[in-house]
N, C-alpha and C positions, 0 to 999 in steps of 0.2 A: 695514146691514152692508156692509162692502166688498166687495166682487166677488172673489173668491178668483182667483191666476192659475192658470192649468195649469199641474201641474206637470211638470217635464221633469230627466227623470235624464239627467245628462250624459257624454258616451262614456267618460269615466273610471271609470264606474259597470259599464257593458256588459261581463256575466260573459263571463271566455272559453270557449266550449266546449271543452269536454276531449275530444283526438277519440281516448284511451283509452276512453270511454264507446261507441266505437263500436268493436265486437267481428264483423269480420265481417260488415259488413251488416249487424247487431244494430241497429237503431234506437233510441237510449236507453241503460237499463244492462246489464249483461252478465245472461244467464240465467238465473243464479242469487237474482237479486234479487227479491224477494215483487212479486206483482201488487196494481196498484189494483185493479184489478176480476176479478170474477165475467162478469157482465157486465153492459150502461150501466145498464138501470134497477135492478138491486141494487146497484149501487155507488149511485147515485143513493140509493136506500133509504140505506145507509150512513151519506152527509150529513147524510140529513132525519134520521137519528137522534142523530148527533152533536151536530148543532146544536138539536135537541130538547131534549136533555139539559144540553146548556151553558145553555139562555136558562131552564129549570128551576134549574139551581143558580145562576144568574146570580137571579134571583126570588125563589129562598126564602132567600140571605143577602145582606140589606140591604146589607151592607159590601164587599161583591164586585167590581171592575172588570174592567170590561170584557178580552178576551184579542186585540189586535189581531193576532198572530200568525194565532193560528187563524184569525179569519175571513176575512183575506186568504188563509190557504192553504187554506179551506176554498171562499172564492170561486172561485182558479187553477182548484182539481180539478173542481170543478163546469164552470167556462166551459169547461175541456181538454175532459169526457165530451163536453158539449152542441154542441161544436166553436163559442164563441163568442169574440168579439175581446175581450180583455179591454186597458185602457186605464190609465195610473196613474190618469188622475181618478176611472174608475169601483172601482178596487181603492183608493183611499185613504179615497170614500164607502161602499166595504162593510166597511170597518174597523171601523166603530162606537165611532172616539174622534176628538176634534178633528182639524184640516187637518196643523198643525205635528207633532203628535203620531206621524199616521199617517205623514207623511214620513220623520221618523226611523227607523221600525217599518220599513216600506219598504226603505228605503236597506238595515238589517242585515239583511234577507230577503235581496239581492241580492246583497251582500257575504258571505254565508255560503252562498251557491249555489245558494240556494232557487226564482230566479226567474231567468230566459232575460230577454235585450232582443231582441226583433226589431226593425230600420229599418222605416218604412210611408213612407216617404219618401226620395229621393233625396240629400237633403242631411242625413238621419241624427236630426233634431233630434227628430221624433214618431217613439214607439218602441209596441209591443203589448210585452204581458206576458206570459210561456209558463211553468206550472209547468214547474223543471228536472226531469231525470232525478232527482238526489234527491230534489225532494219528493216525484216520483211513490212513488219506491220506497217513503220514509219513512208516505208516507199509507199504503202496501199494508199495511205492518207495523202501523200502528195497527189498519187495518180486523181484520187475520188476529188482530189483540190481543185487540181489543175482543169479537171474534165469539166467539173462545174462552174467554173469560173469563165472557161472559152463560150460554155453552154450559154451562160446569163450575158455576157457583156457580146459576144457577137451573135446570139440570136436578137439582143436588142438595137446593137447598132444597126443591124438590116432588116431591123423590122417584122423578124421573122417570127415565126411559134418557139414559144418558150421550150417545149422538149426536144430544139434543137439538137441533132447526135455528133458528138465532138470526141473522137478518140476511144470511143466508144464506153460504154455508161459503166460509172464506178462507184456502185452502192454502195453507202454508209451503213451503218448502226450495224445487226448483230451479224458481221458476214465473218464465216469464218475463214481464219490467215492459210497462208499454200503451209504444204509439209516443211520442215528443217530437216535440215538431217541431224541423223541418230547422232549422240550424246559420245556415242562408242564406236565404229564399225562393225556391223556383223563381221564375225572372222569362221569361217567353216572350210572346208577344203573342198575348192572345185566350185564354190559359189553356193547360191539357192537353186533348187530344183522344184520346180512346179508343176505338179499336171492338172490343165483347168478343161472346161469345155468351150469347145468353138464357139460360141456365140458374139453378138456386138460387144457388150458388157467387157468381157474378158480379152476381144482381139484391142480395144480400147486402154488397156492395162499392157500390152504388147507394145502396144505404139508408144505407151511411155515407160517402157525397160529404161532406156538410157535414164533419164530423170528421176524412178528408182534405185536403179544402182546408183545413184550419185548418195540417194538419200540413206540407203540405207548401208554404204562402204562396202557391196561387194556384187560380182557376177552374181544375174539373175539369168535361169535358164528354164524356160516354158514351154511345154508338151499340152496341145490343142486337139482335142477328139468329138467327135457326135455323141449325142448323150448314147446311145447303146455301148460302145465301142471303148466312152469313158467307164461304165460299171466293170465291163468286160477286164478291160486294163487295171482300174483297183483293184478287183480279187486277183489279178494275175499278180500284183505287186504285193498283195498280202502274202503270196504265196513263198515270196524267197526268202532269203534269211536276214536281207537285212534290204529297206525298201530302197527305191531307187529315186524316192522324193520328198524334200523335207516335207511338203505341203502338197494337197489336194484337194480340189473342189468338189462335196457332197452335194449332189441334189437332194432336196428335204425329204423326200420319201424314204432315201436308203437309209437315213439316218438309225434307224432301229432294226434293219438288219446288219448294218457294216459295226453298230455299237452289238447289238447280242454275240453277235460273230468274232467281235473281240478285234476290228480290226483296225479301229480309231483308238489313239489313246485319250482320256478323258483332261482336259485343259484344264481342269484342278486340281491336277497332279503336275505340272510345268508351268503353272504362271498363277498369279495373283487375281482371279477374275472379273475386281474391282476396278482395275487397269482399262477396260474393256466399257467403262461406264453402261450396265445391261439395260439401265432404265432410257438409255436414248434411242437404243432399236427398237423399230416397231413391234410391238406385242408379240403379235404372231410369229414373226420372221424369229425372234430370238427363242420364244416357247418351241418353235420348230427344230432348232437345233440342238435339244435336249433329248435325254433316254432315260428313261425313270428319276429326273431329277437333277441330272449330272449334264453338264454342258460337252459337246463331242464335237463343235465347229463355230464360229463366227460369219453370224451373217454378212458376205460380201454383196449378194444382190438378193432385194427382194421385190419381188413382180411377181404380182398378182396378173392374173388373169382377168383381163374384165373385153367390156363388147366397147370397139371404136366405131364410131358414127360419123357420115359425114354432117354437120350441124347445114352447114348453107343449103343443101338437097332438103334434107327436112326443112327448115325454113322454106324454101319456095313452095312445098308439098303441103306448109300448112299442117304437117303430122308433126307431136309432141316426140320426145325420147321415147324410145318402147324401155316398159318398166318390167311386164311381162314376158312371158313366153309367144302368147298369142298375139300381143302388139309384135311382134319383132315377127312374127309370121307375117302379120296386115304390113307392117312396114315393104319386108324383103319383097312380099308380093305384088305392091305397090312399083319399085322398081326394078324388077324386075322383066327388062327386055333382049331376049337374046338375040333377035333378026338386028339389032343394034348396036350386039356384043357388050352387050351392060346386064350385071347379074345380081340380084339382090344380097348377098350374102357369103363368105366367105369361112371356113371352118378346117380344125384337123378331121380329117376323114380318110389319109393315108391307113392301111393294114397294119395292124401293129400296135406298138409303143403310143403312136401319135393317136389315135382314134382313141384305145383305151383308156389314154386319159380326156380326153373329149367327153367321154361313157361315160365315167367317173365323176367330171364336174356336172355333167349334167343334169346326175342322180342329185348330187347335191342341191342344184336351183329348184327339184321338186321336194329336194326336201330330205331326200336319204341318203347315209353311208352308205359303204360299200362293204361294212359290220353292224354288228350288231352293238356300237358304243353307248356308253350312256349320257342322256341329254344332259346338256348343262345349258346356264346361260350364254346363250349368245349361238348354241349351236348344239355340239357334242363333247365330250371328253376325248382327245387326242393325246391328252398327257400321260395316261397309265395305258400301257399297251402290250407290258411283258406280261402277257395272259394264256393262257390253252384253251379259253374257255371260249373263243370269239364264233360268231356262225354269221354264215355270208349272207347278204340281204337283197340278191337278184333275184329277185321270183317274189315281187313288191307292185302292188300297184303304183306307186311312187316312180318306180324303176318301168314299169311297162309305160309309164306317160313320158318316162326321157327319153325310151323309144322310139316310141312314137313320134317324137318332136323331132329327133332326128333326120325318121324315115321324111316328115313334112316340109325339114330344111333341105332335102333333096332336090326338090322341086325345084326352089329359088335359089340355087347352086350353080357358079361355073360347070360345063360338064366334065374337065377334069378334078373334079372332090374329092375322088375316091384315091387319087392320087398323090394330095395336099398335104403336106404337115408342116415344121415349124415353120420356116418360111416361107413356102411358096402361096401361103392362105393371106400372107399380107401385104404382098409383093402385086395383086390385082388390085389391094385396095387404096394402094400406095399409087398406080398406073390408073387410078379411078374407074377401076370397070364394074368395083363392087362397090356398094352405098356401104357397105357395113360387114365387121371382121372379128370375130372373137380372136384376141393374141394377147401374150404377153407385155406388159410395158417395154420389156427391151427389144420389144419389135419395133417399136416408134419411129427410130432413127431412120429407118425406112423411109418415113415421108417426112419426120418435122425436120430433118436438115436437109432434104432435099425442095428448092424453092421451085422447083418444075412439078414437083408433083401435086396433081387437083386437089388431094388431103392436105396438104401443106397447111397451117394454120386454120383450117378448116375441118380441125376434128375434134369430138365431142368423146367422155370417155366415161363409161355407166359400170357397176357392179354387172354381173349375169343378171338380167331381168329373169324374173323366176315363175315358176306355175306351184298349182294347189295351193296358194296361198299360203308359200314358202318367205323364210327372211331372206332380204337380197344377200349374198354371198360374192366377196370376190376371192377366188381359191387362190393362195399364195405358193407360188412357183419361188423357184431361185434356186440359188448355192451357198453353203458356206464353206468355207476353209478349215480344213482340218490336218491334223499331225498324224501320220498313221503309226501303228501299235509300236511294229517294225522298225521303227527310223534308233540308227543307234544312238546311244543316250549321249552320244559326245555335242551332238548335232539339235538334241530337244531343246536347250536354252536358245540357239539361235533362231529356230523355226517359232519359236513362244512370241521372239521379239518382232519379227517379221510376220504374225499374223497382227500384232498389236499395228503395225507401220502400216500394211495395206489396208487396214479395214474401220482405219482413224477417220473422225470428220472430216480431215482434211484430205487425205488419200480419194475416200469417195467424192469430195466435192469435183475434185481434179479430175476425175472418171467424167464424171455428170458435162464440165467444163469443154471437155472432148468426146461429147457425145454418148454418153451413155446416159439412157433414159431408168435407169432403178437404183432406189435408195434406199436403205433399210434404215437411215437415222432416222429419226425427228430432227433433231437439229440440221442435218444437212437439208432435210425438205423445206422447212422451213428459212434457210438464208437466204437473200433478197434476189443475190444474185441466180443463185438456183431458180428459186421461184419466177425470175423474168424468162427464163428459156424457155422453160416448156409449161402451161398449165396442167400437166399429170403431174405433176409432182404436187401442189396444191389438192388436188382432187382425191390424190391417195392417201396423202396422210388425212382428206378426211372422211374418204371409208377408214382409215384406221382408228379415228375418234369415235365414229359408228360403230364399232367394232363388226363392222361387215368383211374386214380383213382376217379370213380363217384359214386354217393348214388341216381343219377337218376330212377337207372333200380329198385330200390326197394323203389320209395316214400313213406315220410311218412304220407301219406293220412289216413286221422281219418280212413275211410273202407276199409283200404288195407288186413290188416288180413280175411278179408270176399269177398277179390276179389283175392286172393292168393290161398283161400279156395276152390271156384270155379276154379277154372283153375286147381289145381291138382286133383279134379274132373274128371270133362268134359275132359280133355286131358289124361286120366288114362285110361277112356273109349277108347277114339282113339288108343292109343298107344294097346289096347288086342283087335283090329279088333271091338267091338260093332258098333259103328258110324264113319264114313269119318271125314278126316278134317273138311270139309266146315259144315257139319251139325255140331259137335264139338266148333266153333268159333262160328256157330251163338249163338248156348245155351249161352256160356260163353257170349256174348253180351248182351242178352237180362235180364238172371239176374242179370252184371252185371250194366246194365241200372236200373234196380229197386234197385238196392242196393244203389247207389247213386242220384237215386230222392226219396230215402227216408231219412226223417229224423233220427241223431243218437240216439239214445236216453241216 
């Protein structure tokens, strides 16, 4: 038999992207459009049953051909989840009908807008194959078809309850569609270069490199550090001559030192901001990544801090949610049993970094910065911050009562506290030893994907209950993405478009999908599917409606990492009996008096 040639669809063929499909940064179709996936390995389930069932009735009527439709768009969906290249030779061999045959089949797939061309080559002639935006959408709507359909007619053939689970659940109306890939390939030399922080959120964005690079046409390569270790490494990489990464993750605090410092370049100078839809990220999270006005990163995660409860405990306890400072005392005390190895309460109270912000929010639940800002609605002004003029505000009644609550949460504490930070304060509450945990959202994962764990669908999630008769506050944590100053200019238009690629609705849905618990959209909190996983997602966007979601308690003051610094200090001491409150607060005042009547350098 002759040697088949490769075949090659020619540029008259090559669908145009419609760049109406891109809505805002929306990568793909607009919001509203049914999702493929659940997420990859149930959509995967999805196929193996699809095509189950096809090679079934393809089997039991003799007379039946083959559907090359399907199996080519059952091929696309597949190689898109798995992030594989898919090639016309190898999508005209998974057709399952002759060469000439499947070329035709082909060709109408492409012409009907089924299928993307990408170049893999510089002269355009070898092209990869990319299910379009439509088929993704059109595959969602079969899946959500098929799922409801087996739902309804054999939950009632057996009698059984109607929310019968069949291939697992495939929400309609506003879900948004999986990513497409880019229009263009990213082309830079050497690939993307990333440095994030280790946490869930971002080791979650690792797991899906391959599915990335599919999407956005090139090596993605990612550097993972501890939040010290990350600040440490960005000024080391401001420092060369030309950075060693197109993209880096900012914690929201450093944002107005690494912007006064000069050492983010400003995203209104490299992309169109509009692209970026600002009005879908939450308030706070995207005000946080600003510097007198000028945007300097894209919220990829934002997680607030608030207190996890176990709900069923309280429930037996007959005690309501503590809203306060002093319920969340009578709670912790309540159970608090150590001869039983169960501990009311859980907190960063490690030396350092971890404490000092502990310090910090705490002041906030009574009510105070950690300056002397000025009050606005809803809280403080965090937005104008390039000032000389600021004076520290430890040595506060306000501040001597989050002392104090501290020194009181002692009591009701594992007895390694003093040694706890980001994770090891959620990891008891996760193993059920503690009723209750101040952490981050993207500590969740801890227990809601774990079905062993006592928290497991058993947790309740509150702003900081506060004292003095303080607004509830939940401080917002996170990162954004940003370009640093340094990156050469050959490289900024690439790095513009791949901050738009991973911090699209659909990129975070994908995140959330596989486990990560923080969203900085609206719209992603809000789609169906999202909101069936976890109720935090519900819950935060509505401290965000309350506007209880604030970036006050952790301003981004160029010296906040050095008045952060201090406080888990000086209160590390208080908290192991060395020095009292009051002498504690003075220290913390005084240096951090000299810290801010010195210049930055």
């Amino acid at each position: 038999m002759a040697k088949q040639p490769k075949p090659q669809l020619g540029p008259e063929r090559v669908t145009k992207f419609d760049p109406q499909n891109i809505q805002h940064g929306h990568i793909g179709a607009p919001a509203s459009s049914a999702s493929v996936v659940q997420d990859k390995d149930t959509a995967l389930s999805m196929i193996d049953l699809l095509e189950s069932l096809a090679e079934e009735i393809d089997s039991t009527l003799s007379l039946s051909a083959p559907n090359p439709y399907f199996a080519m768009a059952t091929h696309l969906v597949r190689c898109h989840l798995e992030g594989k290249i898919v090639t016309p030779s190898s999508l005209v061999a998974a057709s399952g009908v002759p060469y000439a045959t499947a070329m035709r089949k082909l060709s109408d797939m492409v012409d009907a807008g089924m299928i993307e061309q990408r170049p893999r080559t510089r002269s355009g002639k070898t092209v990869s194959l990319h299910a379009s935006t439509q088929l993704l959408t059109n595959w969602g709507q079969l899946s959500d078809r098929v799922g409801r359909l087996a739902r309804r007619h054999l939950a009632e053939s057996d009698g059984g309850e109607r929310d019968y689970y069949f291939g697992g659940t495939y929400l309609a109306g506003h879900s948004i569609a999986p990513p497409s890939v880019l229009p263009e390939p990213i082309s830079v030399s050497g690939g993307l270069r990333v440095l994030v922080h280790g946490d869930p959120t971002f080791m979650v964005m690792e797991n899906l490199k391959r599915q990335f690079e599919h999407i956005v046409g090139t090596s993605i390569s990612q550097r993972a550090f501890s939040i010290d270790r990350l600040h440490e490494e960005t000024l080391r990489n401001a420092a060369r001559k030309t950075s060693h990464y197109d993209i880096i993750a900012v914690d929201l605090p450093w944002i107005g030192e690494f912007a006064k410092k000069g050492l983010l370049m400003p995203l209104d100078e490299v992309m169109d901001i509009s692209r970026l839809d600002p009005s879908d990220f939450h308030t706070a999270g995207w005000r946080g990544a600003h510097w007198e006005g000028r945007p300097y990163g894209v919220p990829s995660q934002t997680t607030p801090e608030l207190l996890f409860y176990r709900k069923d405990l309280f429930a037996e306890a007959g005690l309501t949610p503590p809203t306060t400072s002093d319920l969340v005392l009578e709670a912790a005390r309540h159970f608090h049993d150590p001869a039983h190895g169960r501990y009311g309460i859980a907190w960063n109270a490690a030396r350092g970094t971890a404490l000092g912000h502990t310090f910090i929010m705490a002041m906030a639940d009574f009510g105070q910065p950690v300056v002397n800002l000025d009050p606005v609605a809803g809280g403080f002004d965090a937005d104008h911050l390039d000032r000389d003029d600021f004076v520290a505000q430890f040595d506060t009644p306000a501040t001597e009562a989050a002392a104090e609550y501290l020194l009181e949460l002692m009591s009701v504490s594992p007895p390694d506290i003093l040694s706890m930070s980001w994770y090891e304060r959620v990891r008891p509450y996760a193993a059920g030893k503690v009723a209750m945990a101040y952490g981050y959202t993207l500590l969740a994962p801890y227990f809601e994907l774990d079905a062993n764990s006592p928290a497991h669908n058993t947790t309740g999630y509150l702003p900081h209950p506060t004292g003095l008769g303080a607004k509830p506050v939940a401080p917002v944590g996170g990162y954004v993405l940003a370009i640093p100053a340094n990156l050469p200019e050959e490289r900024r238009a690439a790095a513009a478009e791949a901050l738009i690629a991973f911090t699209s609705p659909a990129a975070q849905k994908l995140y959330v999908l596989n486990g990560s618990r923080t969203v900085p959209r609206y719209s992603v909190g809000a789609d169906p599917q999202v909101q069936h996983l976890s109720p935090i997602f519900e819950a935060v966007d509505a401290m965000s409606w309350r506007d209880e979601l604030q970036f006050w308690p952790r301003p981004p003051l160029p010296r906040i990492c050095e008045l952060i610094e201090i406080c888990g200090q000086e209160i590390h001491d208080m908290l192991r009996g060395v020095i009292p409150p009051r002498k504690a607060l003075g220290k913390i005042q005084q240096r951090a008096d000299r810290v801010l009547r010195t210049p930055s350098s």
